[in-house]
C-alpha positions as CSV (number, residue, x, y, z in Angstrom):
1,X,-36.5,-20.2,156.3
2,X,-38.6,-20.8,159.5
3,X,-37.1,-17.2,160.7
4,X,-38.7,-15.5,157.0
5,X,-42.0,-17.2,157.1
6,X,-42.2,-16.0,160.8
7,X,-41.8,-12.8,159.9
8,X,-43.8,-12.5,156.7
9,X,-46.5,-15.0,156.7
10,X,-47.6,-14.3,153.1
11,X,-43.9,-15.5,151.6
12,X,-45.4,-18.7,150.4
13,X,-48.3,-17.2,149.0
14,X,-45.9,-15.2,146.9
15,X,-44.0,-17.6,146.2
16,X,-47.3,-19.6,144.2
17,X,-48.3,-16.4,143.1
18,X,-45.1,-15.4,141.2
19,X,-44.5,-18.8,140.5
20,X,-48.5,-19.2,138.3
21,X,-47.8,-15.8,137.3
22,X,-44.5,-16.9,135.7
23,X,-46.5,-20.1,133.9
24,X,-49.2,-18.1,132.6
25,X,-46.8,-15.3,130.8
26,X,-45.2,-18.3,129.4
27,X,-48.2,-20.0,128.2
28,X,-49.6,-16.9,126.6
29,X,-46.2,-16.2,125.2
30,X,-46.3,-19.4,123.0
31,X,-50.6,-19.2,122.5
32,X,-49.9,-15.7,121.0
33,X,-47.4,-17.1,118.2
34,X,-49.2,-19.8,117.3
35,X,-52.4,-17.1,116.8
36,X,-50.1,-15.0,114.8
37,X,-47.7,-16.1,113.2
38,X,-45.4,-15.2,110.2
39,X,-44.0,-18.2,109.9
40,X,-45.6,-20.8,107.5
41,X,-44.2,-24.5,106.9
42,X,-44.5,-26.2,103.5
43,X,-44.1,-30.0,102.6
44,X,-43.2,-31.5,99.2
45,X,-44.4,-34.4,97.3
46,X,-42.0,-36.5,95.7
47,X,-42.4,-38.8,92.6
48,X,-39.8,-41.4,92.0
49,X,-39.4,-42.7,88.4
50,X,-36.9,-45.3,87.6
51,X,-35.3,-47.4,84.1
52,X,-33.4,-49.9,84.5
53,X,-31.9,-52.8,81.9
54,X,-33.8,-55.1,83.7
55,X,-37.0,-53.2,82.4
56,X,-35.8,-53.2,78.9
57,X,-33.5,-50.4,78.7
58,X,-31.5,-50.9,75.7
59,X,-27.5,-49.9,75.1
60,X,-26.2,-49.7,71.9
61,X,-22.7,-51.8,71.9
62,X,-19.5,-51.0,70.3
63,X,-16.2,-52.7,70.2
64,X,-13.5,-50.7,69.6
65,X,-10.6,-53.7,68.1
66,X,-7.6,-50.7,67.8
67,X,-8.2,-50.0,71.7
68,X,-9.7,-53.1,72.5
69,X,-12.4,-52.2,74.9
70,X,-16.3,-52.3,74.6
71,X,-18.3,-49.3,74.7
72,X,-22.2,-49.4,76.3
73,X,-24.5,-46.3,75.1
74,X,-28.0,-45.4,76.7
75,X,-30.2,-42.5,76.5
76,X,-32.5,-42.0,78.9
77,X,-35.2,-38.8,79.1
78,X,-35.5,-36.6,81.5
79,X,-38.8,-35.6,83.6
80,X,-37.2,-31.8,83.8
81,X,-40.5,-30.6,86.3
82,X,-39.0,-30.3,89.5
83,X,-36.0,-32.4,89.1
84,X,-34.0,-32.9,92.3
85,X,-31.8,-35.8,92.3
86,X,-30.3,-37.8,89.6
87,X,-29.1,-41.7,90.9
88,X,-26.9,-43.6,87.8
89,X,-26.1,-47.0,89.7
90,X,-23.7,-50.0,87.4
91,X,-23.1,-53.3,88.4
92,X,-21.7,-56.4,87.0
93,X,-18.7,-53.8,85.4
94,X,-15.2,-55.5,84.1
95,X,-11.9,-54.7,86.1
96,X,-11.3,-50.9,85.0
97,X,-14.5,-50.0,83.6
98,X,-15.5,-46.5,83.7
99,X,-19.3,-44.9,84.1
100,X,-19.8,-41.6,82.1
101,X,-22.7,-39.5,83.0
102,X,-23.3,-36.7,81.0
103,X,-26.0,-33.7,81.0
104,X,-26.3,-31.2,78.7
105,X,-27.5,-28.4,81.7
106,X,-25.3,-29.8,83.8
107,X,-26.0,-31.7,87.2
108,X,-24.6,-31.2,91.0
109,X,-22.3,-33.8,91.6
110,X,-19.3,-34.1,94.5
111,X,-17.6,-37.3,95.6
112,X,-19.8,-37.3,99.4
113,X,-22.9,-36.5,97.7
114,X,-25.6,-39.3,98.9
115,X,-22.7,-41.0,101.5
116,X,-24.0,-41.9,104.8
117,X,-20.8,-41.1,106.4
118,X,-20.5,-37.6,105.0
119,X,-19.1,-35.0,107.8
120,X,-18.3,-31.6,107.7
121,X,-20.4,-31.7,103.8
122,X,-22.5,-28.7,102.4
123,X,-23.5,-29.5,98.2
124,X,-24.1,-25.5,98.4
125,X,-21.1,-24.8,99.1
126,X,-18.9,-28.0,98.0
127,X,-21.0,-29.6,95.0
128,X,-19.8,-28.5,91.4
129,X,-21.9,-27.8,88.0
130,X,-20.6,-30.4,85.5
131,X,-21.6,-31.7,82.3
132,X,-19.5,-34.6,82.4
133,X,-18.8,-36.9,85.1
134,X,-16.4,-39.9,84.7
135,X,-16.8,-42.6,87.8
136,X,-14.0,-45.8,88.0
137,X,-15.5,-48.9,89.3
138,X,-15.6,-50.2,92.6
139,X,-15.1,-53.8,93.2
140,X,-17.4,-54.2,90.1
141,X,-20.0,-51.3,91.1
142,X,-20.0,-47.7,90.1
143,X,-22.8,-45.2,91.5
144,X,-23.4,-41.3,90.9
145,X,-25.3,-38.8,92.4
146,X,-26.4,-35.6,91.2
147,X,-28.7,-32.7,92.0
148,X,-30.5,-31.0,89.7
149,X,-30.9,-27.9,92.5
150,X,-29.2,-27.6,95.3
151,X,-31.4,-25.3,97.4
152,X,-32.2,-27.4,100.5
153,X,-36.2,-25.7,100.4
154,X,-36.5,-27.4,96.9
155,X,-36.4,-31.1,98.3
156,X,-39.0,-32.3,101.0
157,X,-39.8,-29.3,103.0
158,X,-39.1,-25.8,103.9
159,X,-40.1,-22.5,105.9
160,X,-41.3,-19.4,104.4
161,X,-42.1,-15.5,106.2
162,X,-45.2,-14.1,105.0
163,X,-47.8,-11.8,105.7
164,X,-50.3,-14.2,104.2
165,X,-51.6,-17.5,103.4
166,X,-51.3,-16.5,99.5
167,X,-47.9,-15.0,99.8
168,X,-46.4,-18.0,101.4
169,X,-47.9,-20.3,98.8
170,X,-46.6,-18.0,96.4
171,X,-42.7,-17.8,97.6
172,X,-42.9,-21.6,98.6
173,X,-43.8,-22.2,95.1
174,X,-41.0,-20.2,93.5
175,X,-38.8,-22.0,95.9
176,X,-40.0,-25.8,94.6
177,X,-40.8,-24.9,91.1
178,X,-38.0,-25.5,88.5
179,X,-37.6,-26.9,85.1
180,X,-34.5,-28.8,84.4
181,X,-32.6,-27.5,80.8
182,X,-32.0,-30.7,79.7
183,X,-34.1,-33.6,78.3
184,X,-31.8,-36.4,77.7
185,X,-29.4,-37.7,80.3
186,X,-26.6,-40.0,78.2
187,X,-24.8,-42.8,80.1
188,X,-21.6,-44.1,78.4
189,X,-20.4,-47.5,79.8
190,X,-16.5,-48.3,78.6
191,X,-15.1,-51.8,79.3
192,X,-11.9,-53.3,78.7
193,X,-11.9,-56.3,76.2
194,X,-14.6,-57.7,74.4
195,X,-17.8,-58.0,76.4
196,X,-20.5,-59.4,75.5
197,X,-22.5,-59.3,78.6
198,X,-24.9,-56.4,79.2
199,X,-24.1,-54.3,82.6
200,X,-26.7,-54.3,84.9
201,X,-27.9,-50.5,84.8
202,X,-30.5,-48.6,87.2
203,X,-31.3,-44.5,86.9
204,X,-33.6,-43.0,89.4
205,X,-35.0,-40.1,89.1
206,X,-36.8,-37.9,91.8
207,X,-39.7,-34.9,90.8
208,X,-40.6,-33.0,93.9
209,X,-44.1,-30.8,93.6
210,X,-45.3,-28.5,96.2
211,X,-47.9,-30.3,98.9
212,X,-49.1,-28.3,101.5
213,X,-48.2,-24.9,103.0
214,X,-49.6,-23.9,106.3
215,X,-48.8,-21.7,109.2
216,X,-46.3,-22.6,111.7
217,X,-47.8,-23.6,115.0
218,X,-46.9,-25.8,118.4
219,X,-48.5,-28.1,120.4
220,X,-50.2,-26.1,123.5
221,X,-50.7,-28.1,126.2
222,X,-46.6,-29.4,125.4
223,X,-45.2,-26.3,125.6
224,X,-47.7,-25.6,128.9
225,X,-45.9,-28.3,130.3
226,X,-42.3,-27.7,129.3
227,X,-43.0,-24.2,130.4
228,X,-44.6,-25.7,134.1
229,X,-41.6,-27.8,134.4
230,X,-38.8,-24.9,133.4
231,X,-40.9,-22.7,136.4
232,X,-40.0,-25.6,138.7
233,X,-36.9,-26.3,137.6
234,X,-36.0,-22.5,138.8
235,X,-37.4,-22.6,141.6
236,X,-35.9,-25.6,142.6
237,X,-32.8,-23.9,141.7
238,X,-33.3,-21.5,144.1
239,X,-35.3,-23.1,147.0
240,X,-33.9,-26.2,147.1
241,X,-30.1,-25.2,148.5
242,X,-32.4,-22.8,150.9
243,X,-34.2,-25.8,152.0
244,X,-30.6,-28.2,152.6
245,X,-29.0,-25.6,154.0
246,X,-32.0,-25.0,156.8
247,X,-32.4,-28.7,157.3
248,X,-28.8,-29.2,157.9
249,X,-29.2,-26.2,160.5
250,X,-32.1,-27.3,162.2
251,X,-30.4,-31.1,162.6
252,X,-27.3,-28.8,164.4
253,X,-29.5,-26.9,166.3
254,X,-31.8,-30.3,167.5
255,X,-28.3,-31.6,168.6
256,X,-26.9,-28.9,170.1
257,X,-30.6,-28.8,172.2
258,X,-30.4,-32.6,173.0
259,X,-26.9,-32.0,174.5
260,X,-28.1,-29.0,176.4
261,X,-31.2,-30.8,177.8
262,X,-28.5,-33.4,178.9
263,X,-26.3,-31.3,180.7
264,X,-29.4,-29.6,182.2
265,X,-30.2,-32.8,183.6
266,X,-27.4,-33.9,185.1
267,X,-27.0,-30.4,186.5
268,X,-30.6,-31.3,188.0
269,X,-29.4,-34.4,189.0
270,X,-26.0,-33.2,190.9
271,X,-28.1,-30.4,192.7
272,X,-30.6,-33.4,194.2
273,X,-27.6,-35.2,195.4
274,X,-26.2,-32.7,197.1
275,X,-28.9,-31.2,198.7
276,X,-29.9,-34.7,200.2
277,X,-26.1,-35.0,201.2
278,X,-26.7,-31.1,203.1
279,X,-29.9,-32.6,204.8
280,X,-28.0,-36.1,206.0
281,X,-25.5,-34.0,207.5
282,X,-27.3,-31.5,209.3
283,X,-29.6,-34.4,211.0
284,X,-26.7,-35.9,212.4
C-alpha cells in the first residue's frame, strides 16, 4: 500500500473521489423516484359494526320433542358496502351444539381463516365460497370467519401503477369498492336437550371505504444514509484485507530490521574487539 501511494500520489484522492461519486449516483437514484413515480399507495378506512345478545339481539326458540334438541334462530342485516370480514362468535353452547352460518351470496370461509398460528395459508387460493357453514363446538365456544372478498388490496391498504393522480384513485377505488349480494346473514344455533338458557351470541362486521391515495415516496436523508453506509461497507470490503495484510507485512519487515540492526551491532561490536586485540599485540 505504501509501495502504490509512492508511486501514484493521487490514489487516495481517487479513492474519495469515486467513493462521493458512488454516494451521489445513489442519492439521485432514489431523489429521481421519489420525483417521478408510478407507484401510488392507498389506505383504507375501516368501520366496525357489531350485534350481540347482550345488546338485545333476539332468537326465536324451538324445541324439537321427536329429536329432542333446541333450536336458536337470528337474523341479522347486512351493511353489504364494502363488506370484508364476517366474525359469528357462540359461547355458553351445550355439549354437541352446532353453529350454522348461512349467506345467501355466499361468504369465504376455511378452517385457518383468522388463526394466529396459520402457516403455509393463502384465502386466495385455500378459502372456499359457501353458503352454508356448520361449526361443532369447542369446549363450549364456536367461532367463524368469513370474507366477503378475498382480494388482499380490498382490506387496509394497497399499491396501484398509474400515470396519474386520478387514475390511481380511480383503479384503487374499483379495487376497495364492492357491494355484498346479500342482506340478511341467518345464524342457526342447535342444542341437545331442552335449553332454556340463551347462548351468548356476538357478530362483527367490518366495512372498509377508500382513505387516501398518494404517490409512493421514501424518506431522503434515510436512504442517503443507507446508501453512505453500503459505499463504506464496500470499500471496507475491499480495503480493509489490503490494509491487514500490509500491517501484518510491515510488523515482519520491522522485525526482520530489528534483528538485522542486531546482528549489525554485534558485527560492530566483534570488529572493535578485535582490532583492539591487533593493537595489544603489536605494542608488545
Amino acid at each position: 500500500m505504501r509501495k502504490a501511494l509512492a508511486q501514484n500520489p493521487n490514489l487516495l484522492r481517487t479513492l474519495l473521489g469515486l467513493s462521493f461519486t458512488l454516494i451521489f449516483m445513489l442519492s439521485y437514484a432514489v431523489y429521481a423516484n421519489t420525483i417521478d413515480t408510478a407507484y401510488y399507495t392507498y389506505t383504507t378506512e375501516a368501520t366496525v359494526s357489531a350485534q350481540s345478545s347482550d345488546d338485545g339481539l333476539t332468537f326465536e326458540r324451538v324445541y324439537d320433542d321427536s329429536e329432542s334438541t333446541t333450536t336458536w334462530a337470528a337474523n341479522v342485516t347486512i351493511d353489504r358496502n364494502n363488506l370484508t370480514w364476517v366474525n359469528v362468535t357462540a359461547e355458553d353452547l351445550a355439549n354437541g351444539a352446532t353453529l350454522t352460518v348461512f349467506d345467501a351470496a355466499g361468504l369465504w370461509t376455511h378452517s385457518l381463516l383468522g388463526a394466529e398460528d396459520a402457516r403455509d395459508f393463502s384465502c386466495a387460493e385455500d378459502c372456499r365460497l359457501n353458503e352454508t357453514t356448520v361449526l361443532d363446538e369447542d369446549d363450549g365456544v364456536a367461532a367463524y370467519h368469513g370474507l366477503a372478498v378475498t382480494e388482499p388490496g380490498a382490506r387496509s391498504n394497497g399499491t396501484v401503477v398509474a400515470e396519474s393522480q386520478e387514475q390511481a384513485e380511480s383503479m384503487a377505488a374499483d379495487i376497495v369498492d364492492n357491494r355484498h349480494g346479500s342482506a340478511v346473514l341467518r345464524i342457526t344455533i342447535v342444542e341437545p336437550g331442552n335449553r332454556s338458557t340463551t347462548p351468548a351470541l356476538s357478530i362483527e362486521m367490518v366495512n372498509e371505504a377508500l382513505d387516501e391515495v398518494q404517490p409512493f415516496t421514501v424518506d431522503v436523508a434515510s436512504e442517503f444514509i443507507w446508501a453512505l453506509t453500503a459505499v463504506f461497507a464496500c470499500f471496507a470490503i475491499v480495503l480493509l484485507p489490503a490494509f491487514a495484510i500490509y500491517a501484518v507485512s510491515r510488523r515482519r519487515e520491522q522485525a526482520n530490521e530489528a534483528r538485522l540492526a542486531e546482528a549489525e551491532a554485534e558485527d560492530m561490536v566483534g570488529s572493535t574487539d578485535d582490532g583492539k586485540d591487533d593493537e595489544t599485540k603489536s605494542t608488545e
